[in-house]
C-alpha positions as CSV (number, residue, x, y, z in Angstrom):
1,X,56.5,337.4,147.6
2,X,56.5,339.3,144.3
3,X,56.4,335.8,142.9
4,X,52.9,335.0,144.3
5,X,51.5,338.5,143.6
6,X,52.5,337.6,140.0
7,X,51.0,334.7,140.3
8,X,47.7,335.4,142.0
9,X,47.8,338.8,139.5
10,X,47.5,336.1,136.6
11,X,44.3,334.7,137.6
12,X,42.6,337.7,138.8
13,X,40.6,338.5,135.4
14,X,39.4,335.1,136.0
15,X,38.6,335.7,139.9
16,X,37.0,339.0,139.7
17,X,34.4,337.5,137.5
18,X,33.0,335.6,140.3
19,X,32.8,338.2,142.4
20,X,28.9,339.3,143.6
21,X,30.0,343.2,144.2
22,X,29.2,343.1,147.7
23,X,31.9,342.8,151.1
24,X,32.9,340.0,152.4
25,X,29.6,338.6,154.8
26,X,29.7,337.1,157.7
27,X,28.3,333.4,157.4
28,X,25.6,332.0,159.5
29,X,27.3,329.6,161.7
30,X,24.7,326.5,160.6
31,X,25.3,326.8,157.1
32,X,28.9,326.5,157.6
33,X,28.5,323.4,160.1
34,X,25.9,321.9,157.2
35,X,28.6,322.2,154.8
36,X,30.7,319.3,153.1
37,X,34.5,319.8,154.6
38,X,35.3,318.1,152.0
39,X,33.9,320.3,148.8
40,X,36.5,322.6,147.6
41,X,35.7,326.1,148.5
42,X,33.4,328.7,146.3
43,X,35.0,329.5,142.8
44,X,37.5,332.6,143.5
45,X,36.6,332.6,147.3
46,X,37.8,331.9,150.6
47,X,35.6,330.3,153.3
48,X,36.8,331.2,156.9
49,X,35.8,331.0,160.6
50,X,38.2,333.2,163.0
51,X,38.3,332.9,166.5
52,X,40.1,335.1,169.4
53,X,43.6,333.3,171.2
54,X,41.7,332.3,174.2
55,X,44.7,333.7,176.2
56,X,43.7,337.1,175.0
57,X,40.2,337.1,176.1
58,X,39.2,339.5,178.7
59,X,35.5,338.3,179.3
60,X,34.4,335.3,181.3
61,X,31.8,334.6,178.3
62,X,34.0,333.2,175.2
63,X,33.3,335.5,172.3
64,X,31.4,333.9,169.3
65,X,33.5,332.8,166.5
66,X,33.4,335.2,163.0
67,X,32.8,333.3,159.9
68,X,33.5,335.0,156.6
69,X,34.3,334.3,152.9
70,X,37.3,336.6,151.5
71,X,37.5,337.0,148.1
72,X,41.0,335.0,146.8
73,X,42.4,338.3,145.5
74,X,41.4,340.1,148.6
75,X,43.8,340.7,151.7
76,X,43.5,339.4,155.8
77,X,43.4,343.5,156.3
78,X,40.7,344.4,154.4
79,X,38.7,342.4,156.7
80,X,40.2,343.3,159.9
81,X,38.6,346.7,160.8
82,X,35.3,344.0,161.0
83,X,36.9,341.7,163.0
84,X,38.4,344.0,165.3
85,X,34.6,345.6,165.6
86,X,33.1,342.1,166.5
87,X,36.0,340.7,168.9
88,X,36.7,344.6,170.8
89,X,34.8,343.8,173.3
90,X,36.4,340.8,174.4
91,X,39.7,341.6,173.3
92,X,42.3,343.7,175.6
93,X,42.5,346.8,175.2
94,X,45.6,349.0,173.5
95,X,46.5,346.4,171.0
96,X,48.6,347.1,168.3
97,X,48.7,345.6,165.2
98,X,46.2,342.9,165.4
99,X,48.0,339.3,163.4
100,X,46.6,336.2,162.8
101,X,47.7,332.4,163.0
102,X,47.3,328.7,161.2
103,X,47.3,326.1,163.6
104,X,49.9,328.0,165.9
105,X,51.8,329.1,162.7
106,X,51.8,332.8,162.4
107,X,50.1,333.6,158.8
108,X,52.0,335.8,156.3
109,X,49.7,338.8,156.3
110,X,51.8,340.1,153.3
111,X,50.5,337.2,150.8
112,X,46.8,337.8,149.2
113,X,44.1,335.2,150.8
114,X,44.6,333.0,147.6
115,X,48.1,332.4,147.8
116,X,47.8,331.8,151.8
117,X,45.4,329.2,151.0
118,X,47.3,327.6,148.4
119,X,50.3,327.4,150.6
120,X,48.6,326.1,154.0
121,X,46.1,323.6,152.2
122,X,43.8,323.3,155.2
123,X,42.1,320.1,155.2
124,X,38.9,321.2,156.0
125,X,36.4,324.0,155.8
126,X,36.1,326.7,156.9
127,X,39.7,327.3,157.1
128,X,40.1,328.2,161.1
129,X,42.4,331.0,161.6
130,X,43.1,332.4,165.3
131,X,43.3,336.5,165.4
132,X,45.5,338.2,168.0
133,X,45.5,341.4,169.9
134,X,49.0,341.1,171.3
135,X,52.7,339.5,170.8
136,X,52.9,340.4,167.9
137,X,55.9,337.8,166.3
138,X,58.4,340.2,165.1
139,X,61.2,337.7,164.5
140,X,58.5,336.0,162.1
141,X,56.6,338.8,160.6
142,X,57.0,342.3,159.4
143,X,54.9,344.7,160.8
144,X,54.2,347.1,158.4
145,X,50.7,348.7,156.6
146,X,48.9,346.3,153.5
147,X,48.3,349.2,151.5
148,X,51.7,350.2,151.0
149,X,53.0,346.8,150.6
150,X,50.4,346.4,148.1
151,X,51.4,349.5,145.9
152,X,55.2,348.1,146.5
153,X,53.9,344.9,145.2
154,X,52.2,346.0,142.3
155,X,54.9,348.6,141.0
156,X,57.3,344.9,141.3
157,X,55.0,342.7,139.1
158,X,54.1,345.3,136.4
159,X,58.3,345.8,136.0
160,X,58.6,342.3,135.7
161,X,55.4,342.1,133.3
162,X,56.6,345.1,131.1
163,X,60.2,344.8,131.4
164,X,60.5,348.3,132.5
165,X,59.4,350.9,135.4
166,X,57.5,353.5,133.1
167,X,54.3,351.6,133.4
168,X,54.4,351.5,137.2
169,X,55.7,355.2,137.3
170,X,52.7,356.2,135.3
171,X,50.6,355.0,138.0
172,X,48.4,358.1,139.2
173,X,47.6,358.6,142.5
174,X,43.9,358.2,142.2
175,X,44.4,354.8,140.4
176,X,46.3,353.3,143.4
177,X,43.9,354.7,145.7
178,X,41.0,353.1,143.4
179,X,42.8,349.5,143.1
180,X,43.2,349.2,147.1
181,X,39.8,350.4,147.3
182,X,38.0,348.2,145.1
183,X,40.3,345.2,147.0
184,X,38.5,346.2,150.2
185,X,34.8,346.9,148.7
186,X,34.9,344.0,146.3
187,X,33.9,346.3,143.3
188,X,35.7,343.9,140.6
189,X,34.8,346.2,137.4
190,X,36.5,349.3,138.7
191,X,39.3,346.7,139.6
192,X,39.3,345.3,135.9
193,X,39.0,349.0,134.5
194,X,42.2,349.8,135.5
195,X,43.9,346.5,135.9
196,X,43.1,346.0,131.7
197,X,44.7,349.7,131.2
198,X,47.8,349.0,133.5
199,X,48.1,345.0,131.9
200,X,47.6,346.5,127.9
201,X,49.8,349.8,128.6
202,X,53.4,349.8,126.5
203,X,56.5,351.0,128.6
């Protein structure tokens, strides 16, 4: 996993370029059924259309599907507080942590949206991805909270960048808040402010 945060940390100068400052939208459904499955998807984002386990439904009326683009750098879980809004009422009710699958695979929620993508290789777009409010697949996923992992994560790649753990120690409180937070709000220049400091920064 540190791998692929490396990894997807690489291209992220590139990525965050093509952001348009705003959060991820959800799309009409007609432009998505209009599109081309077969184009690739937007330069640095991720088109998706989640639906709720039909199992888990608690209303007679099926629930109209969410579609969405998520930036490529961008986490499942900084989109889930909007998914969980739009599928509550048809979802059951004292759910824990909400998880999401592939085609019946449960989907690594630990991996950034890029990396998922490049891994699974849906065939056609939007990717569909299932979200569920129960049985949650401990033997196959942690449960754990993204923010965390993704200070764990970061404090990993910049030891392996640098070659020592003064950088990540030097890591202030307010800049980990602001990283996670310009993840969620899509604010790529606050994201590059500090990302150039922590990439340029000698241990």
């Amino acid at each position: 996993v540190v791998v692929f945060f490396v990894m997807a940390a690489a291209r992220r100068d590139i990525e965050l370029e093509l952001w348009d400052g705003k959060r991820p939208t959800a799309l009409p459904q007609e432009d998505v059924v209009l599109a081309n499955p077969r184009s690739p998807p937007l330069p640095g984002m991720v088109p998706l259309v989640v639906t709720l386990d039909p199992k888990e439904s608690v209303t007679l009326e099926k629930p109209q599907p969410y579609f969405l683009s998520v930036p490529r750098v961008s986490y499942l879980s900084a989109v889930s507080a909007d998914l969980v809004e739009h599928f509550a009422p048809s979802a059951p009710m004292g759910y824990g942590q909400v998880w999401f699958d592939c085609g019946g695979e449960p989907l690594d929620w630990q991996l950034p949206m890029g990396v998922a993508y490049d891994l699974y290789q849906p065939t056609a777009l939007p990717w569909q991805l299932t979200v569920h409010f129960q049985s949650f697949p401990e033997k196959i996923l942690l449960k754990g909270d993204a923010e965390q992992h993704f200070y764990h994560q970061l404090k990993q790649s910049l030891f392996l960048e640098h070659g020592s753990s003064s950088v990540a120690m030097a890591i202030t409180k307010e800049e980990q808040t602001s990283l996670w937070a310009a993840l969620q709000r899509h604010e790529s220049l606050e994201f590059s402010r500090i990302n150039r400091r922590l990439k340029s920064e000698s241990p």
